[in-house]
N, C-alpha and C positions, 0 to 999 in steps of 0.2 A: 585497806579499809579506811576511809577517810573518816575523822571526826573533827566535829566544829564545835567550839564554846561559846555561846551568846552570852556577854557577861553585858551585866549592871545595866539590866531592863527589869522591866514589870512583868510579871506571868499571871493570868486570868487561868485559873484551875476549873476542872468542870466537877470538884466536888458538890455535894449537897447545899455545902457552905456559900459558895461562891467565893470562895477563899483568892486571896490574891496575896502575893509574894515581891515584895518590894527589893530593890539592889540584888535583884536574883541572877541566876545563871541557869543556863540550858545546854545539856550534851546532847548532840545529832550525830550518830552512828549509822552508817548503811541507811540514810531517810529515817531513822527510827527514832525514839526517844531516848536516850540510855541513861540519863540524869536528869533532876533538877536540883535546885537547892541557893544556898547563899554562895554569891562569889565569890569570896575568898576560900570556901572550900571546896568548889569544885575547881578552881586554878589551882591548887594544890595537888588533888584529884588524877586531875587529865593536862599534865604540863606539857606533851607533845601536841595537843590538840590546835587546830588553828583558832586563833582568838575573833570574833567579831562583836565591836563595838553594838549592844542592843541597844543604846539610850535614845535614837533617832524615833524610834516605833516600835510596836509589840512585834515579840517574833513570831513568823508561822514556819514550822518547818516546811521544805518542799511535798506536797500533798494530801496535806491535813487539811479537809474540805473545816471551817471552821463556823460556817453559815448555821443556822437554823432554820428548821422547818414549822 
């Protein structure tokens, strides 16, 4: 089961709010979501996980259609 950490990026949440999460991290499990949160505590978290640099651009996981209709 592969898992990847996109740390210290931006995440765009599709709550109510439009909340957004600043120096954030993202867990990707099996294509799936399995986390979010602040990086220092998801590198705590998931220390096995492969690290990816997110500060180039927002992440999409692989097949998150993110478009609107």
């Amino acid at each position: 089961m592969a898992t990847e950490l996109i740390r210290d990026t931006t995440i765009v949440t599709a709550d109510d709010a439009g909340s957004m999460l600043y120096d954030a991290a993202l867990v990707v499990r099996d294509r799936r979501i399995a986390a979010l949160g602040p990086t220092p505590e998801l590198l705590r978290r998931f220390p096995d996980a492969e690290r990816v640099d997110g500060r180039p651009e927002l992440p999409r996981p692989p097949g998150l259609d993110v478009g609107t209709r």
